[in-house]
Z-matrix of the N, CA and C atoms (Angstrom, degrees):
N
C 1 1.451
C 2 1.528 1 108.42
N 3 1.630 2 111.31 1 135.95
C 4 1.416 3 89.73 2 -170.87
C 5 1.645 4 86.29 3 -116.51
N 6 1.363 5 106.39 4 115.41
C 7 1.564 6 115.64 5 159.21
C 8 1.717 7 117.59 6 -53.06
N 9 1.104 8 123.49 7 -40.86
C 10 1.370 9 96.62 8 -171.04
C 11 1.679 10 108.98 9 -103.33
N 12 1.389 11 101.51 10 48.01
C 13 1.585 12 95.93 11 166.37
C 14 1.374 13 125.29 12 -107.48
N 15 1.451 14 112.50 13 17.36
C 16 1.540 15 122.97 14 158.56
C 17 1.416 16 106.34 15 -109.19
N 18 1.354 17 145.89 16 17.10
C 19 1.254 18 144.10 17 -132.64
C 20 1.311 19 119.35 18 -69.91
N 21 1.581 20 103.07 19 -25.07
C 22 1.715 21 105.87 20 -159.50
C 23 1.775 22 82.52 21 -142.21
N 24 1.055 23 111.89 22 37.74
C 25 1.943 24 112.09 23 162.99
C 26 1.192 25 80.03 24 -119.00
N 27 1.756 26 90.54 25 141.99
C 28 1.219 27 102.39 26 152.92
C 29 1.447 28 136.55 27 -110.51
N 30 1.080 29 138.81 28 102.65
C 31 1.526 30 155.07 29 161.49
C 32 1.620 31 105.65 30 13.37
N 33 1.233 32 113.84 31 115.68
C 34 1.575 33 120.33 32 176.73
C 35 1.289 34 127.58 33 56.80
N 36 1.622 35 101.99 34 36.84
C 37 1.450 36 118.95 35 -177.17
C 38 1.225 37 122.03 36 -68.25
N 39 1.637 38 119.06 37 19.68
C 40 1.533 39 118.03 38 -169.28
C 41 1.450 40 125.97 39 -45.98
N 42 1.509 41 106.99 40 -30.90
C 43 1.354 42 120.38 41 -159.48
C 44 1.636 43 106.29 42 -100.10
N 45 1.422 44 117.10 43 -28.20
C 46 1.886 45 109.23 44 170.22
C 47 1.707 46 110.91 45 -88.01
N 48 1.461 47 90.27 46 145.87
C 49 1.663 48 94.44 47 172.91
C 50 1.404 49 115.98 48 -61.99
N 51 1.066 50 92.94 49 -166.23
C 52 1.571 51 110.02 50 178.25
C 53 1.569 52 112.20 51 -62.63
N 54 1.658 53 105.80 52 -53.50
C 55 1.062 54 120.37 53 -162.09
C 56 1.585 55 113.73 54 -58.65
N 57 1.672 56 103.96 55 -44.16
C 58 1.208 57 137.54 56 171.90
C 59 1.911 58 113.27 57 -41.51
N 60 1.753 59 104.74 58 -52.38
C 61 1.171 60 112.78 59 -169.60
C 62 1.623 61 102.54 60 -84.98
N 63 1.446 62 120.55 61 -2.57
C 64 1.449 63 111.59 62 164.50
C 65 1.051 64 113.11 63 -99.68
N 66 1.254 65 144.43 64 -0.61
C 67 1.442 66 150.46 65 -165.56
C 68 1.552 67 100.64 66 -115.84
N 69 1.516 68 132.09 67 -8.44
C 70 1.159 69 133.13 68 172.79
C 71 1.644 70 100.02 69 -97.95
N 72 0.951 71 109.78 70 -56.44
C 73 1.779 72 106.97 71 166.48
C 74 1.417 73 121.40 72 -39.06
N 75 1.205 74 96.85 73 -39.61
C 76 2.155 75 90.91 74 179.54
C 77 1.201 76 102.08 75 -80.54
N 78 1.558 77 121.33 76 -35.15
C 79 1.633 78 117.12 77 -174.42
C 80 1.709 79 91.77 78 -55.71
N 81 1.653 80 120.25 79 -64.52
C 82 1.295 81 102.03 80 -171.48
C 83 1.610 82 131.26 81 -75.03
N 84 1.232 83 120.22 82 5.32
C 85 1.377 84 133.90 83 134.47
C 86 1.642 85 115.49 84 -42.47
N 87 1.060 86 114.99 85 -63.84
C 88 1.308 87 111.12 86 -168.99
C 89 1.581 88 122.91 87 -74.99
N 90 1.535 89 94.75 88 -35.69
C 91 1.307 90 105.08 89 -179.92
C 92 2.183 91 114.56 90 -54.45
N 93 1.596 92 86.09 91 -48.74
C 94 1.764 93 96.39 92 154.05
C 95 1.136 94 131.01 93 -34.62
N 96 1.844 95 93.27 94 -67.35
C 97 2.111 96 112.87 95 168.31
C 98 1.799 97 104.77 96 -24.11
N 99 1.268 98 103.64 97 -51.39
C 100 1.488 99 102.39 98 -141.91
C 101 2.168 100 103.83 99 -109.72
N 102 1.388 101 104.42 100 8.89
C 103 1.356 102 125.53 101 160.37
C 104 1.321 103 112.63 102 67.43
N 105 1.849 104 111.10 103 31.04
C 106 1.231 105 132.32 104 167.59
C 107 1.403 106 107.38 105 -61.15
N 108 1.414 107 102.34 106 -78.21
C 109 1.510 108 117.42 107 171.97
C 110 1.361 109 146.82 108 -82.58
N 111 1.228 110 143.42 109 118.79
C 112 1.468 111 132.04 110 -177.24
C 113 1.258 112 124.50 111 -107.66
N 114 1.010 113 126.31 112 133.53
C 115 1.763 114 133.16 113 162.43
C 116 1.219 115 111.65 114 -66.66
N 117 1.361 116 120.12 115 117.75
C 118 1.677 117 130.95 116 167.73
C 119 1.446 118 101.73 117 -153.40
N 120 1.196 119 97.29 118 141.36
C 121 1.681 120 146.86 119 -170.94
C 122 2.190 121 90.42 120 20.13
N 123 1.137 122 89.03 121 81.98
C 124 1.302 123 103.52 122 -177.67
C 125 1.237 124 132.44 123 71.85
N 126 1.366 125 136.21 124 -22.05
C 127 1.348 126 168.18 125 -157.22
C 128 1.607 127 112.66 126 -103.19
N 129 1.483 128 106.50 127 136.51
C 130 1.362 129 108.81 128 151.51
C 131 1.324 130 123.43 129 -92.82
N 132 1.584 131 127.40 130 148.51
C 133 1.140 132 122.14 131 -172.78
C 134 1.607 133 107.36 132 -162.08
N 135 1.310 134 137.20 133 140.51
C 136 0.912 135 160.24 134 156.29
C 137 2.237 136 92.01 135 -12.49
N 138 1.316 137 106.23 136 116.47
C 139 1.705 138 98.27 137 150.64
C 140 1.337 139 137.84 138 -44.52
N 141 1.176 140 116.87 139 145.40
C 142 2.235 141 110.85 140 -169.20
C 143 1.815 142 89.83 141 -70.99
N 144 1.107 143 131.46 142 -43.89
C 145 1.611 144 111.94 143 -170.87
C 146 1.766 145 111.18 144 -88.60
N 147 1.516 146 100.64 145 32.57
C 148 1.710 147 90.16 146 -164.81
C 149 2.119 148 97.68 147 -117.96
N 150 1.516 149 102.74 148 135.88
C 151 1.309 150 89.16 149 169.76
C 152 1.521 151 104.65 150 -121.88
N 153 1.547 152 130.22 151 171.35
C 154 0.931 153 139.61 152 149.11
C 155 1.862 154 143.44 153 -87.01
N 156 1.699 155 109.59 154 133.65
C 157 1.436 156 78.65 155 -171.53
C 158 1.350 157 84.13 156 -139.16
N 159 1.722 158 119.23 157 164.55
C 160 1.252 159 128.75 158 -146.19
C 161 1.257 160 81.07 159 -117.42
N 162 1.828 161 125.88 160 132.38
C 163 1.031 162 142.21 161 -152.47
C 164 2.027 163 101.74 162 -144.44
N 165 1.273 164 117.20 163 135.41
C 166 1.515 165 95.71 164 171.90
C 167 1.596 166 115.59 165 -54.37
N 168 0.920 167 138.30 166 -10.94
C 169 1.228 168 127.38 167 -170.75
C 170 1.597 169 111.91 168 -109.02
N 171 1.356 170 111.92 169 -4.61
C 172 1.372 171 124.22 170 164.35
C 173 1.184 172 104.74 171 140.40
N 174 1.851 173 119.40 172 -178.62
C 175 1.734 174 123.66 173 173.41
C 176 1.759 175 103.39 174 -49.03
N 177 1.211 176 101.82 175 178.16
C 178 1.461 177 107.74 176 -174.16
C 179 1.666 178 98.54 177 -178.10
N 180 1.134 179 111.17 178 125.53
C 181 1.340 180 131.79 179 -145.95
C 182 1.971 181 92.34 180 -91.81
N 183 1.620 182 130.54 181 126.25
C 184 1.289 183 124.32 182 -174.66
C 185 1.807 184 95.03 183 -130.73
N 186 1.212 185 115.70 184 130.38
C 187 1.208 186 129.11 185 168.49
C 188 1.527 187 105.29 186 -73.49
N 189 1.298 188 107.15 187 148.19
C 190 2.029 189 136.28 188 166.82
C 191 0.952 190 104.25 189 -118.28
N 192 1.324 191 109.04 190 120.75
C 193 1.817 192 113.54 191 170.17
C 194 2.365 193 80.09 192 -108.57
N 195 1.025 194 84.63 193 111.34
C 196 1.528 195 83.99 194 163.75
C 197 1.966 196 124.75 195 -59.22
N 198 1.328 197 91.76 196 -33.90
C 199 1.666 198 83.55 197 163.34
C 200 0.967 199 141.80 198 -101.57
N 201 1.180 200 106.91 199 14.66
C 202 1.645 201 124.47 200 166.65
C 203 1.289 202 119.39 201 -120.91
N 204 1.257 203 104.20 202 9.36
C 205 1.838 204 110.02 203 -175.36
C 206 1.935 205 87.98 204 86.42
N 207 1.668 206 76.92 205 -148.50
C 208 1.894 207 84.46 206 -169.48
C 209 1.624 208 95.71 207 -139.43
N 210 1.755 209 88.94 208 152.09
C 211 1.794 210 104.04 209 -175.10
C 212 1.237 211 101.77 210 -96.29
């Protein structure tokens, strides 16, 4: 079974266009690029060294280096 051959569709997209469902794919392209996000066992999910912090302008993604504490 190959899990990542829907990787960057997104699930019950009835309601965004086309344009919409390619512009969510690069976001989760990039979000990957930049080791925010990971793909496991089908799923998107937050990275193991990644935390979140609630910012006025929205979440905002903060790296943990466990041996240095966190930036």
């Amino acid at each position: 079974m190959d899990l990542n051959r829907d990787k960057y569709y997104v699930e019950h997209s009835d309601l965004l266009t086309e344009a919409e469902k390619i512009q969510m794919a690069k976001d989760l392209l990039e979000l990957e690029r930049q080791g925010i996000l990971e793909y496991r066992d089908g799923r998107w999910g937050l990275a193991v060294d990644v935390e979140t912090k609630d910012t006025p302008s929205g979440p905002r993604a903060r790296f943990v280096n466990k041996q240095e504490g966190s930036n």
